[in-house]
C-alpha positions as CSV (number, residue, x, y, z in Angstrom):
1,X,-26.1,17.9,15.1
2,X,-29.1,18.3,13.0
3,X,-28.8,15.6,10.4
4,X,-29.7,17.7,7.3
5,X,-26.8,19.2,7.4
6,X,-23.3,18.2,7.3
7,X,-20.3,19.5,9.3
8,X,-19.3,21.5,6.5
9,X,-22.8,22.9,6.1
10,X,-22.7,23.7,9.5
11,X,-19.5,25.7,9.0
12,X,-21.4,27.8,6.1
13,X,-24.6,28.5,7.9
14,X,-22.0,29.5,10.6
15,X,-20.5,32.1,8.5
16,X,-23.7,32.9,6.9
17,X,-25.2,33.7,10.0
18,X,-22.4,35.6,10.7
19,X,-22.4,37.9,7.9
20,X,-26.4,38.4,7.9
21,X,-25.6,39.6,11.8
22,X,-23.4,42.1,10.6
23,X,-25.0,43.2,7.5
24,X,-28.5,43.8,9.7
25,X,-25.7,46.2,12.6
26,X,-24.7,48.1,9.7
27,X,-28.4,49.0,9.2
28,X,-28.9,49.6,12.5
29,X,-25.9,52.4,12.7
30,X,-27.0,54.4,9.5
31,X,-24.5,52.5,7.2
32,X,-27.0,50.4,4.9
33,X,-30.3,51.6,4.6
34,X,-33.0,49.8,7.1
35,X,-35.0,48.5,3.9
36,X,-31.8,46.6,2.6
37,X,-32.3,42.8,1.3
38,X,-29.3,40.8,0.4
39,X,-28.9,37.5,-0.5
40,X,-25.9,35.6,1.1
41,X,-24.2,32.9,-0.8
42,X,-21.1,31.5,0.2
43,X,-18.7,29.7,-2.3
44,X,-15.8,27.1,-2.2
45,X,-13.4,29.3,-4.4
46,X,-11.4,27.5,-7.1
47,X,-7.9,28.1,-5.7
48,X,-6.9,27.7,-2.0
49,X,-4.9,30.6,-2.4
50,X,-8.1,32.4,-1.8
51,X,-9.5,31.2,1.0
52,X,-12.1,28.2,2.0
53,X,-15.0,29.9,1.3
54,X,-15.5,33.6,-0.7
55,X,-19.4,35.0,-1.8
56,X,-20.1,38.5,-3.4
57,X,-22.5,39.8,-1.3
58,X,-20.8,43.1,-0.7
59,X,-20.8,43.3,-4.7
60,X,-24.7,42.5,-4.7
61,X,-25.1,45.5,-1.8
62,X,-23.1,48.2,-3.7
63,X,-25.3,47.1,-6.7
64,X,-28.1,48.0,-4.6
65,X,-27.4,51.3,-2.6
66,X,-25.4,52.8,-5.0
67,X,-21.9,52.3,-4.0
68,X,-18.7,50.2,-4.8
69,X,-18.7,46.5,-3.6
70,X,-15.4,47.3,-1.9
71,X,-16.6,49.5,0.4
72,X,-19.7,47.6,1.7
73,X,-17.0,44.5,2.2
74,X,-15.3,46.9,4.6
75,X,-18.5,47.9,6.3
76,X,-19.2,44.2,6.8
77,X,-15.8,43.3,7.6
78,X,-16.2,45.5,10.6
79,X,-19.2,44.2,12.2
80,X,-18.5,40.7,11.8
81,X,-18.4,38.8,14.7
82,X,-15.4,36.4,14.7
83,X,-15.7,35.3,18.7
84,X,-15.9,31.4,18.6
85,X,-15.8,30.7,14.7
86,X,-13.2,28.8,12.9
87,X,-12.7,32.0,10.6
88,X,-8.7,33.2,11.3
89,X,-8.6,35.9,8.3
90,X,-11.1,37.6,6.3
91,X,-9.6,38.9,2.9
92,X,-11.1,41.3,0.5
93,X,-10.4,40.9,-2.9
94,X,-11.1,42.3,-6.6
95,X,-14.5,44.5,-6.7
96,X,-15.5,43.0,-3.3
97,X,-15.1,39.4,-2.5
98,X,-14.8,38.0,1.4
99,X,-12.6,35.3,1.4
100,X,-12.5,33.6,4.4
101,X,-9.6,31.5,5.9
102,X,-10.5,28.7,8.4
103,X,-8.5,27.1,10.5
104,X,-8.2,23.6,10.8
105,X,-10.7,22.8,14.2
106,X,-13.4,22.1,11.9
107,X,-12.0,19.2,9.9
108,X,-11.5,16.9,12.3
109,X,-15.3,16.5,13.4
110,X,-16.1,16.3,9.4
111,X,-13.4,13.3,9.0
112,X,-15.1,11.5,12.5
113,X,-18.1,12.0,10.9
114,X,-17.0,10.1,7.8
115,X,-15.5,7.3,10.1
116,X,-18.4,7.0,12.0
117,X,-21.2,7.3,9.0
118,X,-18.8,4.5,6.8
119,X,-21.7,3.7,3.6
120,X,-24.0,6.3,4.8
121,X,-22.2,9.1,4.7
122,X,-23.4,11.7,2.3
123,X,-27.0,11.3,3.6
124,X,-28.8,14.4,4.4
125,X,-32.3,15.1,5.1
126,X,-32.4,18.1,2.9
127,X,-35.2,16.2,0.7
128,X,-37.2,15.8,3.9
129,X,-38.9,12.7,2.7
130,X,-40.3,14.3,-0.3
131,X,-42.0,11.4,-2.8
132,X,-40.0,11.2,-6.0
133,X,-41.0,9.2,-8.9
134,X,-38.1,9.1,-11.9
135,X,-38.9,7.7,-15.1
136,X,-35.9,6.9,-17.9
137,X,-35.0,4.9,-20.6
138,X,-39.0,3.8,-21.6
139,X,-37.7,2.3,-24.6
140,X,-40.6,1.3,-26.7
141,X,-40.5,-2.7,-26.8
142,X,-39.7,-3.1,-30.6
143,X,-36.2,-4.1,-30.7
144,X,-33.2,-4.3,-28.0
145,X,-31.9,-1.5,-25.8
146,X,-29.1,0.8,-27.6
147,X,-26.2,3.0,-26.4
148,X,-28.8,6.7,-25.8
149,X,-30.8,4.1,-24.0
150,X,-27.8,3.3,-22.0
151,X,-26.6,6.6,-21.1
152,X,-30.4,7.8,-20.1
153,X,-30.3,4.6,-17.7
154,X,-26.9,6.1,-16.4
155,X,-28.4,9.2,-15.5
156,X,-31.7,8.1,-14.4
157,X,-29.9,5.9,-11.6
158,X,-27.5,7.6,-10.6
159,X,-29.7,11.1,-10.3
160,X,-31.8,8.6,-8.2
161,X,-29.1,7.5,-6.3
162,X,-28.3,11.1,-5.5
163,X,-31.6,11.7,-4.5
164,X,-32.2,9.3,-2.0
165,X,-28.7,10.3,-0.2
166,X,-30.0,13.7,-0.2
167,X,-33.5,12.8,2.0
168,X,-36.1,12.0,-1.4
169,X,-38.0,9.1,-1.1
170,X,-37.1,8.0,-5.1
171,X,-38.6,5.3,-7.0
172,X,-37.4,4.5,-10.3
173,X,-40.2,3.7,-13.3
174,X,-39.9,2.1,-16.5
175,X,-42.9,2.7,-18.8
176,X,-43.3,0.2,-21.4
177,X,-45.1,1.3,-24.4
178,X,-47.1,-1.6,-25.1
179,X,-50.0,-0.4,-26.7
180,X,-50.7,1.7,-30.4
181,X,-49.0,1.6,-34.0
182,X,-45.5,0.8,-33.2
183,X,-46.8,-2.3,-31.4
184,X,-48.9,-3.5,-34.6
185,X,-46.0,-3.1,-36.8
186,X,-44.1,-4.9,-34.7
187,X,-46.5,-7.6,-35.0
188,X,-46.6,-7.3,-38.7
189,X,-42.9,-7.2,-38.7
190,X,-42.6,-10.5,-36.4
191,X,-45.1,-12.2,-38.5
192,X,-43.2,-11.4,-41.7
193,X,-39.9,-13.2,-39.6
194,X,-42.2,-16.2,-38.9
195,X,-43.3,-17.0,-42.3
196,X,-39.6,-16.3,-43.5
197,X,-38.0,-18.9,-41.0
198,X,-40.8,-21.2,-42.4
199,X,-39.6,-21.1,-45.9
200,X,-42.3,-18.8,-47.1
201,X,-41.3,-15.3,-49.1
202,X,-42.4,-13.1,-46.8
203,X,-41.3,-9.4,-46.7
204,X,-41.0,-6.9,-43.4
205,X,-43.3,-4.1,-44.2
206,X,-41.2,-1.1,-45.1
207,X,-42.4,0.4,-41.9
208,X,-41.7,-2.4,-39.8
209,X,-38.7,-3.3,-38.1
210,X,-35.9,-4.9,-39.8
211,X,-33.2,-6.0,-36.9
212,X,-32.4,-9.7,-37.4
213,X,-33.1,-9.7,-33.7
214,X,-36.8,-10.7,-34.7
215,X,-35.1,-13.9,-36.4
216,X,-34.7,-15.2,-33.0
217,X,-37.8,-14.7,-31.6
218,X,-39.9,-16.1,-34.5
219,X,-37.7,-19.1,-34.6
220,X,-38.6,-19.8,-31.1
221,X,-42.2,-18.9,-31.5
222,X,-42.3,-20.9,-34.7
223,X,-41.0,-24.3,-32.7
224,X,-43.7,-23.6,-29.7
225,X,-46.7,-23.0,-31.8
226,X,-45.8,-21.5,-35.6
227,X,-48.5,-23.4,-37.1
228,X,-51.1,-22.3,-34.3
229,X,-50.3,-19.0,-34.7
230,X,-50.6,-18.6,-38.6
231,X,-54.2,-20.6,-38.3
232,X,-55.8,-17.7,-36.3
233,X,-57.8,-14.9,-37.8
234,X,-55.9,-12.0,-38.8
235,X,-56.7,-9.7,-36.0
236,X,-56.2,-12.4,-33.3
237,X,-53.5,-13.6,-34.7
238,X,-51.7,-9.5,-35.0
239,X,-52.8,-9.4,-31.3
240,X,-50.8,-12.4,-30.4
241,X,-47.6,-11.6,-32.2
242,X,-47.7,-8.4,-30.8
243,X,-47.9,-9.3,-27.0
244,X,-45.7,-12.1,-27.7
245,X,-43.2,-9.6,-29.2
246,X,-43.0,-7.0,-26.5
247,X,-42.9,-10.0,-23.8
248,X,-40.1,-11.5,-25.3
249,X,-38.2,-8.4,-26.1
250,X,-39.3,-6.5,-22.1
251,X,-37.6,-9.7,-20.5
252,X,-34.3,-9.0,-22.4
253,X,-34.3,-5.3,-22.0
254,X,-34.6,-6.1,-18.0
255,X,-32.2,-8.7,-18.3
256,X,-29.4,-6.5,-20.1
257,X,-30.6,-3.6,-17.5
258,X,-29.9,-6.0,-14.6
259,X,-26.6,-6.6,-16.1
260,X,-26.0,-2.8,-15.9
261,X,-26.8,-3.0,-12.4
262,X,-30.3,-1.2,-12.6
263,X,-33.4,-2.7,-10.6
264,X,-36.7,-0.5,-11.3
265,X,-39.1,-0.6,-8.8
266,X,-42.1,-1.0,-11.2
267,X,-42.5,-1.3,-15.1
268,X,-45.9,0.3,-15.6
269,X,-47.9,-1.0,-18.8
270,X,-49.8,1.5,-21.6
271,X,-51.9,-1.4,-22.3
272,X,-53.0,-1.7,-18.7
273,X,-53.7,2.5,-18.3
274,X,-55.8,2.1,-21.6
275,X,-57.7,-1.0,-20.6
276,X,-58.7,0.9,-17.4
277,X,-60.0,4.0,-19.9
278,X,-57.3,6.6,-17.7
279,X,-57.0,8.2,-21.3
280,X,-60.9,8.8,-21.8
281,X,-61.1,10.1,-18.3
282,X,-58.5,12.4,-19.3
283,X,-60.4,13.8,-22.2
284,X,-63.5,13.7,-20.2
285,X,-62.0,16.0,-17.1
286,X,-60.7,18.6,-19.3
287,X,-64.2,18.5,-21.4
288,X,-65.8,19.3,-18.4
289,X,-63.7,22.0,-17.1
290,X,-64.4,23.8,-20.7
291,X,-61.1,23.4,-21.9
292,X,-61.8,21.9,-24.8
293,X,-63.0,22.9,-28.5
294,X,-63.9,21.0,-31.9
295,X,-62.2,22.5,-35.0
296,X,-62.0,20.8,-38.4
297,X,-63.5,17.8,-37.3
298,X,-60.7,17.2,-34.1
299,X,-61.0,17.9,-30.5
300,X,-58.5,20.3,-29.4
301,X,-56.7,21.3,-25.7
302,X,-56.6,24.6,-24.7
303,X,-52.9,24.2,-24.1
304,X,-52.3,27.9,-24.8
305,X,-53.9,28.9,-22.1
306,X,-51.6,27.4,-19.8
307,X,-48.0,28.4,-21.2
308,X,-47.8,26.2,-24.3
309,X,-47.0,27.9,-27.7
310,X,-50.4,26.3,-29.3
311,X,-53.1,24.7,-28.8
312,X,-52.9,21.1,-28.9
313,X,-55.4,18.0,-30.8
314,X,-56.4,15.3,-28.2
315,X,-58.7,13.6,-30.7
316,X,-57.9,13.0,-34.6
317,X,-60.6,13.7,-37.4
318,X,-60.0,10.5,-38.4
319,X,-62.5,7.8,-38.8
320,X,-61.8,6.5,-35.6
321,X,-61.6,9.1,-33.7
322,X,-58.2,8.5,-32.6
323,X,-56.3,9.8,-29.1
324,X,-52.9,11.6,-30.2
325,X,-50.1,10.5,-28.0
326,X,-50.9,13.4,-25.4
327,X,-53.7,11.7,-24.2
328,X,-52.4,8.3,-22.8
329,X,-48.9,10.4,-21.9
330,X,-51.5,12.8,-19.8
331,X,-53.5,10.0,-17.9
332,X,-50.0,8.0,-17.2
333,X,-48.6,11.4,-15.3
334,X,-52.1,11.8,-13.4
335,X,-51.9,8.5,-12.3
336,X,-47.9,8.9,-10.9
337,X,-49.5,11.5,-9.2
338,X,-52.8,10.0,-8.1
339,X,-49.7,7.1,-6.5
340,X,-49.2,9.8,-4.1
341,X,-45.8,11.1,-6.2
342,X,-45.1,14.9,-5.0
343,X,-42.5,15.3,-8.2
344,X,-42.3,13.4,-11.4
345,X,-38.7,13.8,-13.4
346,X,-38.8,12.5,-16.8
347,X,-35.7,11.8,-18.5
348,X,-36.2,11.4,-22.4
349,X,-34.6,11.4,-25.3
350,X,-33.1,13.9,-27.8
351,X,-36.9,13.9,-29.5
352,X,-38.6,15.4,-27.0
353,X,-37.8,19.1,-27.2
354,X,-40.5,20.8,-26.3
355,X,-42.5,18.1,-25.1
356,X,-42.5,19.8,-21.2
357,X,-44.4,22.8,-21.9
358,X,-47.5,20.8,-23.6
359,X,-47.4,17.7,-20.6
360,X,-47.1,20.7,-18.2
361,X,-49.9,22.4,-19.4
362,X,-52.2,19.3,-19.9
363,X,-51.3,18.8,-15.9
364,X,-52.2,22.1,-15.2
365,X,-55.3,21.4,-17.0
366,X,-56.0,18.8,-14.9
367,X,-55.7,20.9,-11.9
368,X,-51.7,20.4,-10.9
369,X,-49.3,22.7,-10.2
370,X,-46.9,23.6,-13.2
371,X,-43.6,22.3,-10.8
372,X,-44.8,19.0,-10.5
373,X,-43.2,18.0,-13.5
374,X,-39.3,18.0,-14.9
375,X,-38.0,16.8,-17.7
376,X,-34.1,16.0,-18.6
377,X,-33.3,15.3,-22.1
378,X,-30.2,13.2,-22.6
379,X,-28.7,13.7,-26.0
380,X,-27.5,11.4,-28.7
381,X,-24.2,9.3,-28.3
382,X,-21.7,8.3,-31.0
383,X,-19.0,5.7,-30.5
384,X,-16.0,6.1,-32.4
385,X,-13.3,3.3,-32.5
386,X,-9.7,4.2,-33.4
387,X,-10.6,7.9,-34.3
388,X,-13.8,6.7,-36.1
389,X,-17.2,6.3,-35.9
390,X,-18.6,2.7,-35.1
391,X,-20.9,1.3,-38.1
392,X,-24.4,-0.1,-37.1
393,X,-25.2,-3.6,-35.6
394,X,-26.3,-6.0,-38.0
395,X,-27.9,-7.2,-35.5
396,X,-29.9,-4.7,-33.8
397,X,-30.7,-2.5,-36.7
398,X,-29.8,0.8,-37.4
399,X,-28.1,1.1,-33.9
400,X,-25.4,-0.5,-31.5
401,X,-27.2,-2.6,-28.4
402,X,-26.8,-2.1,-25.2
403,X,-25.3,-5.9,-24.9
404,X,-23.1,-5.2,-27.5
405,X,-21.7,-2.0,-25.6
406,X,-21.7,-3.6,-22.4
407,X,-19.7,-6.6,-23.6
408,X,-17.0,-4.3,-24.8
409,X,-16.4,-2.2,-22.3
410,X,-18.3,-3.5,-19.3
411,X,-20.8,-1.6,-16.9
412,X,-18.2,0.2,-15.0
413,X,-16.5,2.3,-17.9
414,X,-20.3,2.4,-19.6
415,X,-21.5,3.8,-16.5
416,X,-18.9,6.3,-16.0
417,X,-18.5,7.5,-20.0
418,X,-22.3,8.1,-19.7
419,X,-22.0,10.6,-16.7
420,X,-19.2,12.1,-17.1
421,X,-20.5,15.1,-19.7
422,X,-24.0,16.7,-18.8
423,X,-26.7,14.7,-20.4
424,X,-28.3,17.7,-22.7
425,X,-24.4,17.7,-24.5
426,X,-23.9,15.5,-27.3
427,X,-21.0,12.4,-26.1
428,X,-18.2,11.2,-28.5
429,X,-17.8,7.7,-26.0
430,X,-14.0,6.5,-27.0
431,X,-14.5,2.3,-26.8
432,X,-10.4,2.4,-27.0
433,X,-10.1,4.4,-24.3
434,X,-12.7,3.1,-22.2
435,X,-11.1,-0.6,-22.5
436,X,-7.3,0.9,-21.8
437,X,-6.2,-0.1,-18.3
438,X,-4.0,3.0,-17.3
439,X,-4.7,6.4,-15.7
440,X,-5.2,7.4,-19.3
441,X,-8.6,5.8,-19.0
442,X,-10.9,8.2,-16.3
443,X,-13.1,5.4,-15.0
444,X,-8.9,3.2,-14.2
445,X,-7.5,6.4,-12.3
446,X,-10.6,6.5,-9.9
447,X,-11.5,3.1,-9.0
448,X,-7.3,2.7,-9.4
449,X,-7.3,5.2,-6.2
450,X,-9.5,3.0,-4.3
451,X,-7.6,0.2,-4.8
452,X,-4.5,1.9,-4.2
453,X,-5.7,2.5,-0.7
454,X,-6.8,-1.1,0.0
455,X,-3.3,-2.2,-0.9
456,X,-1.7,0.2,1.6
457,X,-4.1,-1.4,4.2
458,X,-2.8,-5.3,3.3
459,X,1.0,-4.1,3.2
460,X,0.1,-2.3,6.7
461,X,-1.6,-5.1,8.0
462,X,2.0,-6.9,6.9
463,X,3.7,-4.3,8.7
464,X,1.5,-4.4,11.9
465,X,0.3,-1.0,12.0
466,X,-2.7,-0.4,14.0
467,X,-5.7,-0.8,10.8
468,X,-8.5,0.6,13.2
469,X,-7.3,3.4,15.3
470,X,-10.5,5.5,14.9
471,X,-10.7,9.6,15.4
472,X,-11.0,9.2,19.2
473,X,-7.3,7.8,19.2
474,X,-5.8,9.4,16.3
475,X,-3.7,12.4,16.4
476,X,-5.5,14.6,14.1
477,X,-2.5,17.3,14.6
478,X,-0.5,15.4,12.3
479,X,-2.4,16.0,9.3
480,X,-1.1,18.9,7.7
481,X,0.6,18.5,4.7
482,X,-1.1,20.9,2.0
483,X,-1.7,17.6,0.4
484,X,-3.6,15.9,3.2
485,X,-5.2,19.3,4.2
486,X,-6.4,19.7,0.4
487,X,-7.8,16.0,0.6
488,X,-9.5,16.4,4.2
489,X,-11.5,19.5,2.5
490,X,-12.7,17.5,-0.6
491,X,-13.5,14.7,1.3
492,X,-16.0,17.3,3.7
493,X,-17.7,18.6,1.1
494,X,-19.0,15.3,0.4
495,X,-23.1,15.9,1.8
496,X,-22.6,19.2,0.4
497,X,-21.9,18.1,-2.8
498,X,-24.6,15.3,-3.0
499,X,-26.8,17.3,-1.7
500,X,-26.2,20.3,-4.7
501,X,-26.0,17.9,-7.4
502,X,-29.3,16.3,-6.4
503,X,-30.9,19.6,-6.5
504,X,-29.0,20.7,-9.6
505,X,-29.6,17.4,-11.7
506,X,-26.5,17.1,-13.0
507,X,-25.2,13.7,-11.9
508,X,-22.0,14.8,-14.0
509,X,-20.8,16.5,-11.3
510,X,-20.7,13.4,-9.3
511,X,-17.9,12.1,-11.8
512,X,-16.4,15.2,-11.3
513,X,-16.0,15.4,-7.6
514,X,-14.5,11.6,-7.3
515,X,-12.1,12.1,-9.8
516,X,-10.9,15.6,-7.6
517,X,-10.9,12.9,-4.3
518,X,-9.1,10.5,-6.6
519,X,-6.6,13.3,-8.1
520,X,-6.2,14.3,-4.1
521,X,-5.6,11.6,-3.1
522,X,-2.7,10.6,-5.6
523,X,-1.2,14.3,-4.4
524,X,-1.3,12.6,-1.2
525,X,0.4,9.4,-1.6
526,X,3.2,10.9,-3.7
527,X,4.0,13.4,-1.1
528,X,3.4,11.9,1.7
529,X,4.8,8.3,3.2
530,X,1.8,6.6,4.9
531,X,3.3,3.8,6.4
532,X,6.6,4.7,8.2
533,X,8.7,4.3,11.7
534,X,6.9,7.0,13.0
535,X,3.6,5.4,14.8
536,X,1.3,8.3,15.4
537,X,2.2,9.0,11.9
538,X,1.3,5.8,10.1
539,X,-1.8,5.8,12.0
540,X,-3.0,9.2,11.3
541,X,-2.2,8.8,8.0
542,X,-4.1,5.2,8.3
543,X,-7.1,7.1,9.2
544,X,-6.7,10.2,6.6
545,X,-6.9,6.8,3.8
546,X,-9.7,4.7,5.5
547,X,-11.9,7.7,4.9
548,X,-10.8,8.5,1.7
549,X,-11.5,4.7,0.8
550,X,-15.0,5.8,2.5
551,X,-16.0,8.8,0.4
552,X,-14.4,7.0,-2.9
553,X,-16.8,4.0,-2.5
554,X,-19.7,5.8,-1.6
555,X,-19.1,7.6,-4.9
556,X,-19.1,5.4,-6.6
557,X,-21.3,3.2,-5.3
558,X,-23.8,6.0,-6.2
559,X,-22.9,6.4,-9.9
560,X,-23.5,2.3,-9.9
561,X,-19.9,1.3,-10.4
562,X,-17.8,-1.0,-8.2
563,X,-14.9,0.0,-6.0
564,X,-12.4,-2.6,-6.6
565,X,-9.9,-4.0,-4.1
566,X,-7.5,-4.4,-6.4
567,X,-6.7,-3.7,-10.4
């Protein structure tokens, strides 16, 4: 089997084929006309009662040639080729929907395939090896993680996760903005905290930043080498405080990320892409290719030219001539690329509306294509606590940490909160809920299914049933409850799903599908016995859960929260 697809994709390119085949007779007997194009799309419809697959091709052809969708359905209908297919009934429906009824033949290859695959199934090579560079969370290093932080990290790994199963090659980035302002403020602001802890009336700059998580830092500085640091010239000494500041407050944001269970591959530095001048060169390429013009004393991109709405300054009229933020956010995207990346995904914050059309049209500047670059915006979160919105952390500021979150409600229930609504909605994340340990709480009813299942295997492992009876043993006839029929379908659509998502990015799916497999599976258990006197039975139904267990763990193993053994 060619390994992009799974057996369920095979199934639909079947059928696709199969219509195409019958679509192209019908031109050849007069019935469409020869110069006919249609689009075939087939779709798992939302109720079993209509079939295993429907699309609305017919619609889209009556569109075309003038006629009603109904009566192209029939012309298809009547060329289509059934010989050899799992297809027992073809139904048309409404204004012109096929919906097509399999029989069962195909299911049992998809569940050996799940047996056989165990943690890698779900990989396809739909992504073909394509290098994937994804960049989230990129806090700037002025005070702890907080809760949007969290949620982008949610995304970011688990739409990397998806990736990779679907054939990317996917690093993850963190890009730590070490370099400008917000980095001399922060200086200031630690400075301020130093003198303070020394006794001194010193105030935080009303620009600065106020979190009492400073008081920490400065204590510790000021026991190392306070009365070093507040001996050195001004500038030296800003320069120190503010390196010493963003190293001190990068090691805890990787340490609560680690926690979360997020590794990055790399954590790229501002202040190493300006030491190296990337953001001159920048200014300096698009100089030369004429894209640039001076007006009221600034230096200004052509940006229009390439889709943006206006025209954007690179260089200030200020004394210094200072880069706006496009510059160094310009030459950090040409060097992902010049790293050999084929696609760079940004996921940012609720800020950044509008910030894709002026990076893609700097890129384009630069000589890129305009699809090189996505961006994903994930939207502001507010926790409420008994019906109510939580107040601020005294401790971070004007915002709730990430430690503070994840020491409420652990990483599992973070994880899953986070992804469970599309990141460009706004998320009301219940901490009540997401601490209650029932199948009120979403994150308890999924993992509660995979541990479920490991519970029938220890009281069948007390019973002696066979634990291993694989697909080549099994008889596969016995599955066919609606229930286990309904679960054996889900649990098949598994590459396809991965595989749509990825392409989609809309990891909320993924929370979506396992709780279907986990909602399917419950069906199952309450209407069927799995562990009975009947032997060929048990084991089928053995076999039906061990690859349920399968698909439930890769899940979520993907959205980067444990499968437990037992709750």
């Amino acid at each position: 089997m060619d390994a992009t697809y799974s057996v369920l994709g095979e199934v639909k390119k079947d059928i696709i084929g199969r219509i195409a085949r019958a679509i192209s007779k019908a031109k050849e007997k007069g019935e469409f006309p020869p110069e006919l194009e249609a689009q075939v799309k087939l779709e798992i419809p939302a109720r079993p009662e209509l079939g295993d697959f429907a699309t609305g091709v017919a619609m889209q052809i009556g569109r075309i040639i003038g006629s009603d969708g109904r009566s192209a359905a029939g012309t298809i209908v009547r060329y289509l080729d059934l010989d050899n297919s799992p297809i027992v009934q073809v139904d048309i429906a409404g204004p012109g929907f096929l919906n097509f009824f399999l029989d069962r033949s195909w299911l049992e290859p998809a569940m050996a395939r799940i047996w056989a695959e165990g943690p890698s199934y779900g990989k396809t090579g739909y992504g073909q090896g394509k290098k994937v560079l994804i960049e989230f969370v990129s806090a700037n290093p002025t005070g702890p993680l907080n809760v949007v932080n969290a949620r982008a990290a949610a995304v970011g790994d688990c739409l990397a996760s998806l990736m990779q199963m679907a054939g990317y090659e996917v690093h993850r980035e963190y890009y730590i903005n070490d370099a400008g302002n917000q980095v001399r403020r922060l200086a200031a602001s630690l400075e301020a905290r130093l003198r303070q802890v020394r006794g001194e009336d010193a105030q935080v700059p009303e620009d600065g930043y106020h979190g009492e998580y400073l008081l920490d830092i400065a204590r510790e500085l000021n026991e190392a080498k306070g009365d070093e640091v507040l001996q050195m010239a001004p500038e030296e000494r800003l320069d120190f405080l503010g390196r010493y500041a963003v190293e001190r407050i990068v090691a805890d944001q990787r340490q609560v990320l680690l926690e979360y269970g997020l590794k990055y591959d790399t954590w790229f530095s501002e202040r190493k892409l300006r030491e190296e001048k990337a953001h001159e060169e920048v200014v300096e390429i698009l100089k030369a290719k004429g894209l640039t013009y001076e007006k009221d004393g600034a230096l200004w991109f052509r940006s229009t030219e390439f889709g943006d709405d206006k025209d954007r300054v690179l260089i200030k009229s200020d004394e210094k001539g200072s880069a706006t933020y496009i510059v160094p956010d310009l030459a950090y995207h040409r060097n992902k690329l010049q790293r050999g990346y084929e696609l760079l995904i940004d996921i940012l914050g609720p800020d950044h509306h509008g910030y894709l059309s002026r990076l893609r049209a700097g890129l384009m500047g630069l000589g890129y294509q305009s699809d090189v670059l996505e961006i994903l915006i994930v939207q502001m979160v507010r926790l409420k606590r008994s019906g109510e919105a939580v107040k601020m952390s005294k401790r971070g500021g004007e915002f709730i940490t990430m430690r503070e979150l994840l020491e409420e409600v652990g990483k599992d229930a973070a994880r899953f909160f986070f992804l469970m609504r599309s990141p460009e909605s706004h998320l009301d994340f219940d901490l009540d809920l997401a601490k209650l340990q029932s199948n009120e709480n979403p994150v308890y009813y999924v993992q509660y299914a995979h541990a479920r299942i490991a519970s029938i295997f220890r009281q069948a492992k007390e019973s002696g049933a066979a634990l291993s009876v694989g697909p080549t043993e099994v008889n596969f006839s016995l599955l066919k409850d609606p229930s286990e029929v309904a679960l054996m379908k889900l649990l098949a659509a598994f590459p396809e799903e991965i595989h749509e998502i990825a392409e989609a990015r809309e990891p909320h799916r993924l929370i979506k599908y396992m709780t279907d497999v986990a909602t399917a599976f419950h069906s199952f258990y309450t209407r069927c016995r799995v562990i009975s006197d009947d032997k060929p039975l048990t084991e089928a139904r053995l076999y039906l859960a061990r690859v349920c267990q399968i698909v439930l763990a890769n899940a979520l193993r993907i959205a980067g929260i444990s499968a437990p053994e037992a709750m």
